[in-house]
N, C-alpha and C positions, 0 to 999 in steps of 0.2 A: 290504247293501241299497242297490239304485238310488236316488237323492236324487230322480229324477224320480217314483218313488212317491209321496214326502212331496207332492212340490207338488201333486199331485191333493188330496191331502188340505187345502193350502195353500188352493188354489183355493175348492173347495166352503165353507171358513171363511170367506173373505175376501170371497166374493162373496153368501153368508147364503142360499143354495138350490143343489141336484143342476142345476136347470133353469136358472139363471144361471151356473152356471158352465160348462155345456154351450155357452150363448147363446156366451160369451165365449170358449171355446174354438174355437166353430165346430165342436164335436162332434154326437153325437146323449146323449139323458141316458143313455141304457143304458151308453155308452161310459165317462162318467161314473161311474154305479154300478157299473158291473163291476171300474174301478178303485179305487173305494174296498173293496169287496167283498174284493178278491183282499188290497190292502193289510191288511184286517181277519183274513184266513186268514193273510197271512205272518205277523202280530206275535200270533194267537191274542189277542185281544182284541175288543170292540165300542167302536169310535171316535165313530161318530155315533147318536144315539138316535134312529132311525126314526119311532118313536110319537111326536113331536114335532115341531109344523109347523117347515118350513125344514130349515135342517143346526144341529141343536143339540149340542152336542160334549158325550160323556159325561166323567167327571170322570179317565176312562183319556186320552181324547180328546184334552182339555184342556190334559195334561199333554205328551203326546206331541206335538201341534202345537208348543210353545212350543219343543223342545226339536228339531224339526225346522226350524219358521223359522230358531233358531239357527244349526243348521248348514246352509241351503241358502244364507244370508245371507254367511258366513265363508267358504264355496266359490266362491259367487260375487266376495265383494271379493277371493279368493288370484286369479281368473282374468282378471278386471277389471284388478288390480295389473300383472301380466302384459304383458295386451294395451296398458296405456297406457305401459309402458316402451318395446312397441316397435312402437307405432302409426305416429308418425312415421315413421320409417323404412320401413312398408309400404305405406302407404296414408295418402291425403288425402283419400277420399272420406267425407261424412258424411252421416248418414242420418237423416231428419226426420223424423217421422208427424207427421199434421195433417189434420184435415179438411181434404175437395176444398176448399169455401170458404174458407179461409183460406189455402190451398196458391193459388188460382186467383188470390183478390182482393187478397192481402196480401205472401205472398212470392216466388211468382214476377215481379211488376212490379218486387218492389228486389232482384232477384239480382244487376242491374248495381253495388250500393254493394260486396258481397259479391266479387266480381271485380275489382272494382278496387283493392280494400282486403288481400284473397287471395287472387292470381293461383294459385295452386297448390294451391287448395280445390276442391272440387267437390263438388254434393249433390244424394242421390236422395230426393228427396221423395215420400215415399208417404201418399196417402191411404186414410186407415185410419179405422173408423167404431169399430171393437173395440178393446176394453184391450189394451196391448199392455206385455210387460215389457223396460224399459231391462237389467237383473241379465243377464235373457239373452240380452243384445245384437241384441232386434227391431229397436231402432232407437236412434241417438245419443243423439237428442234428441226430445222430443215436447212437441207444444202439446195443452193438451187443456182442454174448457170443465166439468170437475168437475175438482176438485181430487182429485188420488190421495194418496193413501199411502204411507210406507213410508222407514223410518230411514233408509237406506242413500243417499235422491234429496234432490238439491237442487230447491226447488219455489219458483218466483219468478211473484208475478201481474204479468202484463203489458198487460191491459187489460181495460175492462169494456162488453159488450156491452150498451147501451138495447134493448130491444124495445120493437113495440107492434105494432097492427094495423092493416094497410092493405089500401087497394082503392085499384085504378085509375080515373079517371075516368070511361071508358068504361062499368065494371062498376056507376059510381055512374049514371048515366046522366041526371044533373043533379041528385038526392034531394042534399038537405041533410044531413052527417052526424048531426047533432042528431035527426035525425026514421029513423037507422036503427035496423030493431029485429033484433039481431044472430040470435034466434031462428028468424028467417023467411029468414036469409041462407045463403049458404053459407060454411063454413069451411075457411082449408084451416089444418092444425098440424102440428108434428114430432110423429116416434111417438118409440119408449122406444130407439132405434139407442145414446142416449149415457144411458141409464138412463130413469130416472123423475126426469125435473125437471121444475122447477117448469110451463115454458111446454110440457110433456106433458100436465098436468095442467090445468091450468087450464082446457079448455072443460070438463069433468067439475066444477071448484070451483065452476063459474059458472051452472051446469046446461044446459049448450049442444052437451054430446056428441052430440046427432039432427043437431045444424047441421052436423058435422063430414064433408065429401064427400073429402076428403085427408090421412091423416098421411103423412109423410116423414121420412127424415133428410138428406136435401137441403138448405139453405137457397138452393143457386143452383134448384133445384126449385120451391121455393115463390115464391121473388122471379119467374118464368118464368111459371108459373101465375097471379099476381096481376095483372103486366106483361098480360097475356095475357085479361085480365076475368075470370077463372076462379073469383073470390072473393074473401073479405077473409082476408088471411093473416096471420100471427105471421110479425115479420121484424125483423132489426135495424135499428133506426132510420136510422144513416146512410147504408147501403144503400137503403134503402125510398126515402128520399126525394131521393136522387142519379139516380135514375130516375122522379121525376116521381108517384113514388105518394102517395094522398092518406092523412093517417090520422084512423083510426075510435077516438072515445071509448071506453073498456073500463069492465064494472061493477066489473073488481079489475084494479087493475093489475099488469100482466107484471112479475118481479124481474130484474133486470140478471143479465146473464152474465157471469162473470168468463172469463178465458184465463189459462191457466198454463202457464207452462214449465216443463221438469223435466228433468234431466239427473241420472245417477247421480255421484253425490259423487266414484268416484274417477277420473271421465274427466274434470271439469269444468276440469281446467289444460291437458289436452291440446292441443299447438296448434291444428289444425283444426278440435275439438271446440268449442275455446274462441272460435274466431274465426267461428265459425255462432252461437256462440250470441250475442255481442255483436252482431251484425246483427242478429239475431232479436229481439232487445231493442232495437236502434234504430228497426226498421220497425213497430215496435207504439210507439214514444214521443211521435210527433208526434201520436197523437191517441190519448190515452188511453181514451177513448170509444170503441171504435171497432168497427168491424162486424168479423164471424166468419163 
């Protein structure tokens, strides 16, 4: 049996729906069901009970994921093991996922500490909106604003994102913030790009979803759009106000974002590996606080 089988099945677990793990593939769900479908005809069994909102794993299911994570886990550390004996020797380039914003505002200005510190490093940063897996070597290292999962990763927070809401002056157009009333405004907010959190939700908690004329998963998008009079956004505070935005009292207040880095456990002494990721942990330390 293909191990690539199990992870469909890994996937649709992990991710608690056919239709999220489609999202996260970048599939269509048919693609999705068809491979679980076929996985169900190879092992003669029923894995997920359909009659059941979500991917609810029957008690065949249950058993057989546990016993598949196992071993795509143990394939993975034998291939890992592998590649980090002889990494060095082939390659020094390392590879980051990170949102555009954080790729834009955070690590490309200190690539210079990076270069100076490891002349013979070099890193493609990509920006990446979608879960991505370290195990299958999408990428080195990743910063990501949920915490992921998963025995195998070393997972260290690196800073915590303030939100709140701003307008620009312009868009205030002299109104005292005290006297706005957020219902009549327009909003702009993130959509669900990095899941369902909190500042997704929140014009919905607050009852303000009509206000709402923008989701994104941009942050340099909404900072652009508020810059721009366009509305009162969800933004990180010290972004927001590093550009002159004003900010608007909220009925619930926005929860902080954390940032996490995560490298899988057996690449984390690798040199190259190792010397992106202590940057990567330098450029987020001067300001713990700090925008995403």
């Amino acid at each position: 049996m293909d191990s690539r089988d199990l992870r469909w099945l890994l996937d649709v677990v992990d991710s608690g729906s056919f239709t999220e793990a489609a999202r996260r593939r970048a599939v269509a769900v048919s693609t999705v069901t068809r491979r679980i479908d076929a996985l169900e005809a190879l092992l003669q069994t029923r894995l997920i009970d359909r009659a059941q909102p979500g991917a609810r794993l029957t008690a065949a299911g249950e058993r057989i994921a546990t016993l598949a994570r196992a071993q795509i886990e143990g394939a993975e550390r034998i291939m890992l093991a592998a590649t980090a004996a002889r990494l060095p020797a082939v390659r020094e380039t390392v590879t980051v996922s990170a949102t555009e914003f954080v790729i834009a505002e955070r690590l490309a200005p200190a690539l210079g500490r990076l270069f100076a510190t490891s002349p013979s490093v070099s890193v493609d940063l990509q920006s990446q909106a979608h879960l991505i897996s370290l195990s299958a070597r999408d990428a080195d290292l990743a910063i990501r604003m949920s915490r992921p999962e998963g025995n195998s990763l070393l997972i260290r927070k690196i800073g915590q994102i303030d939100l709140g809401l701003f307008a620009s002056a312009a868009y205030l157009a002299g109104r005292a913030v005290s006297a706005i009333d957020l219902s009549q405004e327009r909003l702009l907010t993130y959509d669900d790009s990095y899941g369902r959190m909190p500042e997704y939700l929140w014009a919905g908690q607050v009852g303000l979803a009509r206000a709402v004329v923008l989701r994104t998963g941009s942050t340099r998008g909404l900072l652009n759009a508020a810059i721009a009079g366009l509305g009162i956004a969800i933004l990180p505070r010290r972004d927001a106000v590093a550009v002159g935005l004003v900010e608007m009292p909220s009925p619930l207040a926005l929860e902080p974002r954390s940032a996490w880095l995560v490298v899988h456990r057996d690449l984390r002494q690798v040199p190259p590996i190792a010397a992106t990721y202590d940057w990567i942990v330098a450029s987020f330390a001067g300001d713990r606080r700090s925008g995403a």
